[in-house]
VOKOLZA-172502 format. One record per residue (C-alpha): residue number from 1; y, x, z. Coordinates in Angstrom, 3 decimals, padded with zeros to 6 digits. Layout:
! VOKOLZA-172502
R   resi         yy         xx         zz
R    NUM          Y          X          Z
...
***
This chain:
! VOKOLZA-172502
R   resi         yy         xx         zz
R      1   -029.073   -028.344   -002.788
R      2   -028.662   -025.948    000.294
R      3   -028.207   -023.007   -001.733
R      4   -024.857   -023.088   -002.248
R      5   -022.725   -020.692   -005.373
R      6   -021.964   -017.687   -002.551
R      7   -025.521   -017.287   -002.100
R      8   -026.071   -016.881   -005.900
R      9   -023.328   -014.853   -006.501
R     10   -023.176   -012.395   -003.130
R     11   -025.633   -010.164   -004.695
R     12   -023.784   -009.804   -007.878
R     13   -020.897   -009.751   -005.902
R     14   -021.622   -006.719   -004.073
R     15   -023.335   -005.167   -007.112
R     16   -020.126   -005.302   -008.918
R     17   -018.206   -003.969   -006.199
R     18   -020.206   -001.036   -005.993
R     19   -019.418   -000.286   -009.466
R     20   -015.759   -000.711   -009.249
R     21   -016.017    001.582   -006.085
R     22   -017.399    003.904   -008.368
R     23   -015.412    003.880   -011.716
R     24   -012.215    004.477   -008.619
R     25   -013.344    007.512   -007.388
R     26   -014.077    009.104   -010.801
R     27   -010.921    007.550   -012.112
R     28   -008.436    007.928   -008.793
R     29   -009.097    011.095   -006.328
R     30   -007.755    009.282   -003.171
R     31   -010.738    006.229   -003.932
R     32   -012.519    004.918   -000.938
R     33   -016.295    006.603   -000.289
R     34   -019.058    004.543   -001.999
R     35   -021.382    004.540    001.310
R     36   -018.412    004.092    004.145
R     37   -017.055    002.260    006.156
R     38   -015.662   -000.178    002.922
R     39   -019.499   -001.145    001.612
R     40   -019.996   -002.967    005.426
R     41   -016.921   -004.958    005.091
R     42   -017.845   -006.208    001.537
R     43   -021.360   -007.365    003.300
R     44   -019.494   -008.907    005.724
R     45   -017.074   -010.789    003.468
R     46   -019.883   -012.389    001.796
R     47   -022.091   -013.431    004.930
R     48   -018.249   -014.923    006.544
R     49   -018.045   -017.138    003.074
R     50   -021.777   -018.356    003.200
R     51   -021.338   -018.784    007.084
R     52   -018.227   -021.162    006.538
R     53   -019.523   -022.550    003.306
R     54   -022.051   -024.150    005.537
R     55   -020.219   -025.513    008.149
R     56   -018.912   -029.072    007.925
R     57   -015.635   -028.445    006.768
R     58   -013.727   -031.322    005.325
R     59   -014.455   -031.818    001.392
R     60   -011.337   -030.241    000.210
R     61   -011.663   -027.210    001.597
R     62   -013.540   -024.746   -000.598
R     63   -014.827   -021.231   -000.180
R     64   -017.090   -020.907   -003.018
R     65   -014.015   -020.021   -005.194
R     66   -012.462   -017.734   -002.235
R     67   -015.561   -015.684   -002.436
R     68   -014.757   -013.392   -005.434
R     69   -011.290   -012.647   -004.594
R     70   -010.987   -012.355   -001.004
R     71   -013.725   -009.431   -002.167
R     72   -011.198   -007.815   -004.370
R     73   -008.870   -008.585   -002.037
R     74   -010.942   -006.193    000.513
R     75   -011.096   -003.238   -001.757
R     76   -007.568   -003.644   -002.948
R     77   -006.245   -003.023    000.393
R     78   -008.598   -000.110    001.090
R     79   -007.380    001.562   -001.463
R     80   -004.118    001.037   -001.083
R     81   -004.491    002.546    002.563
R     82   -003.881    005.500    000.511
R     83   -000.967    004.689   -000.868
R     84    000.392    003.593    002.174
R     85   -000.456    007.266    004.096
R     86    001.597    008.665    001.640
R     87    004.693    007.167    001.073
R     88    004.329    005.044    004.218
R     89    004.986    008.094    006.559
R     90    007.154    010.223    004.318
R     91    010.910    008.975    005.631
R     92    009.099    009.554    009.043
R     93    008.455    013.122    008.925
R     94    010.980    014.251    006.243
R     95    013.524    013.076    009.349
R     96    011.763    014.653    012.035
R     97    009.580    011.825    013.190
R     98    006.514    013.393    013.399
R     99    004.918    011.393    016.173
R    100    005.835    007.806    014.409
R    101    004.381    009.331    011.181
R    102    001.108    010.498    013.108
R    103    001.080    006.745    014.698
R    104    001.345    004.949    011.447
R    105   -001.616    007.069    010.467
R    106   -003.731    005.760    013.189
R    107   -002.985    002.404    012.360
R    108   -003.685    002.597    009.091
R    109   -007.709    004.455    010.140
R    110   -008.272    001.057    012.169
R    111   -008.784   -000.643    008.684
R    112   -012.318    001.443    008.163
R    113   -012.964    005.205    007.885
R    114   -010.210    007.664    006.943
R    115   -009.973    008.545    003.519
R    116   -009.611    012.371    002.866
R    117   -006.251    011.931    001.063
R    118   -005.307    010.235    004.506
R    119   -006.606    013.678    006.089
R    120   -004.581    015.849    004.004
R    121   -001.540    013.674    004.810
R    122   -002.177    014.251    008.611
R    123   -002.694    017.832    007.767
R    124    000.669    017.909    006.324
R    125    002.456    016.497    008.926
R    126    001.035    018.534    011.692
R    127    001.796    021.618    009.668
R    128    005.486    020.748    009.208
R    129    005.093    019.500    013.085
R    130    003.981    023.623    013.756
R    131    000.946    022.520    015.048
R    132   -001.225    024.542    012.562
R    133   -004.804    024.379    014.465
R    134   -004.708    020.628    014.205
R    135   -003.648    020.825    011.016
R    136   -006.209    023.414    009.699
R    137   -008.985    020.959    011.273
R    138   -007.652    018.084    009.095
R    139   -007.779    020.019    006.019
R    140   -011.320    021.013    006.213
R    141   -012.655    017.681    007.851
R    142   -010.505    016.401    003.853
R    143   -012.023    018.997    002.036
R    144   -015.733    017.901    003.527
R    145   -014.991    014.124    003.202
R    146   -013.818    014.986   -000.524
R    147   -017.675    014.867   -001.941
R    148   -017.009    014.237   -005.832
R    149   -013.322    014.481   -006.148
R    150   -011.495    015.775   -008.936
R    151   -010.689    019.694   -009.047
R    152   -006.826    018.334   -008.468
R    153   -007.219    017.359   -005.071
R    154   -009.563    019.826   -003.841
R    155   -007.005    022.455   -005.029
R    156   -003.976    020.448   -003.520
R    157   -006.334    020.465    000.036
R    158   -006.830    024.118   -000.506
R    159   -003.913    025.007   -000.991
R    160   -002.327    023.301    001.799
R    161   -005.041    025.086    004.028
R    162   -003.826    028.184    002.568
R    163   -000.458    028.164    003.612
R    164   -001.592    026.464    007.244
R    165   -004.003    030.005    007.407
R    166   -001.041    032.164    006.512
R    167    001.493    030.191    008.866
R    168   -001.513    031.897    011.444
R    169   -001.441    035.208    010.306
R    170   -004.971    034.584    008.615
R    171   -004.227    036.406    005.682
R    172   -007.618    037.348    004.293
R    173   -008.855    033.391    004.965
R    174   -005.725    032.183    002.957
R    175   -006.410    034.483   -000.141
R    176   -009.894    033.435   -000.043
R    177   -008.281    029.304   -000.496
R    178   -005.661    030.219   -003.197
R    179   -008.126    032.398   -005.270
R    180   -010.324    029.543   -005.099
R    181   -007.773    027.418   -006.903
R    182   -006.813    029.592   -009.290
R    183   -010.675    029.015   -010.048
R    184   -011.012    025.716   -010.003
R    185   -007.407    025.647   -012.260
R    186   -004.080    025.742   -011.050
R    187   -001.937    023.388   -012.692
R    188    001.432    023.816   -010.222
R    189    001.608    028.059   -009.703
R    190    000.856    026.785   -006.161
R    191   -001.743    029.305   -005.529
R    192    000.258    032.011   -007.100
R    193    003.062    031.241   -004.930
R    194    000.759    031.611   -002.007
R    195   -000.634    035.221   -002.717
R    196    002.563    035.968   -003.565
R    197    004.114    034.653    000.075
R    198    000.501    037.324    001.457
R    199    001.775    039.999   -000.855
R    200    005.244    039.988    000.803
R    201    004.333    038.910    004.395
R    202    002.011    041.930    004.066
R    203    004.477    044.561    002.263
R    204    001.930    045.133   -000.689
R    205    002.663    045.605   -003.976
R    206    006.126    043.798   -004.132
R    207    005.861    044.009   -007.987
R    208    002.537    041.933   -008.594
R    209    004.271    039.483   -006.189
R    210    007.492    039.522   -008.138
R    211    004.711    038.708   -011.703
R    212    003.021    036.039   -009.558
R    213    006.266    034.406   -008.706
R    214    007.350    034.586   -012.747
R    215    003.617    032.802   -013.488
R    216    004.219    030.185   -010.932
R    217    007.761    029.172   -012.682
R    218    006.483    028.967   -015.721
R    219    003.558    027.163   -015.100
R    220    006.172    024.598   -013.945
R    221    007.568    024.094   -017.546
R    222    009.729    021.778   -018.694
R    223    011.078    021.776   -015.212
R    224    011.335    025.318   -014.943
R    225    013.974    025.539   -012.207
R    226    011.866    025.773   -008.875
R    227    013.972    026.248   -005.750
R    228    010.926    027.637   -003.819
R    229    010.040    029.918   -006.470
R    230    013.627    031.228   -006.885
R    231    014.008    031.595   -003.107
R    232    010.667    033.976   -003.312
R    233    012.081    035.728   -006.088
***
């Protein structure tokens, strides 16, 4: 009688949390890491409900039935830590706010280990802050925190390191990124952009700039008109 329903179902609990932490990262390429930060807190959520399932509560209140949700509960809000990096700070630094943005960030790491779309997002506002070293750090520390990702983000990391390197004057490290994404696949004419902006910054071959520029835009279709792209052109 003192093995009550959490104990039976913690193990398949976590079991099928680990799953759906998988089938998220495949599916989504901002998803939580399987072995972070997130696994511990699932634990944890299971020993709290066995814990207070055994004190002597009165006989109304239940947490056998709390168990399974307060669980998706947890990895509902870890994911949506991404979602929050992104369009949580974007008012912030679009206005100039780039030390509330930075703060927000922060907070939102105190809820378990950062994600590396949270990295790229602190990347991007110390890049648009000018602080490019710090920003170059968070890029890589996303790009080594990626692990499985899909091609899309790595190449949205890379090139956002590219364009931090030639911010620098690191020319030959930035072509090294974008040609990397044009390997992996570039979807947006990012990349292309980027050697482009080297080609210029450089004075080389103003021509095979002018072709990359062209690819970009079209790569772009149906909404063809790019501002950046014309701007370059």
């Amino acid at each position: 009688e003192w093995v009550s329903w959490t104990v039976v179902l913690s193990p398949i609990a976590v079991a099928a949390a680990f799953l759906v932490l998988r089938w998220m990262r495949r599916r989504h390429k901002s998803a939580p890491s399987l072995f972070g930060n997130e696994i511990w807190l699932v634990v944890f959520v299971a020993v709290g409900c066995f814990v207070i399932n055994r004190l002597p509560l009165p006989h109304w209140v239940r947490t056998d039935w709390l168990f399974l949700p307060a669980l998706i509960a947890v990895i509902l809000l870890l994911q949506l830590r991404n979602i929050l990096a992104v369009y949580g700070t974007k008012k912030l630094w679009l206005s100039g706010q780039y030390d509330r943005a930075l703060r927000r960030l922060r907070w939102l790491k105190m809820a378990g280990r950062p994600t590396a779309v949270m990295m790229q997002v602190e990347g991007f506002i110390l890049n648009t802050a000018g602080r490019q070293a710090e920003a170059e750090e968070c890029y890589r520390r996303a790009l080594s925190s990626a692990g499985s990702s899909s091609p899309r983000f790595r190449c949205s990391v890379l090139c956002c390191l590219g364009f931090t390197l030639t911010e620098m004057a690191r020319y030959d490290e930035a072509q090294r990124c974008f040609e990397t994404v044009i390997e992996l696949g570039d979807k947006t004419g990012s990349a292309r952009m980027g050697i482009a902006d080297l080609l210029l910054l450089q004075a080389k071959d103003p021509e095979k700039a002018l072709g990359l520029i062209d690819q970009a835009m079209r790569m772009r279709l149906p909404n063809w008109f790019s501002p950046a792209g014309w701007a370059a052109r």
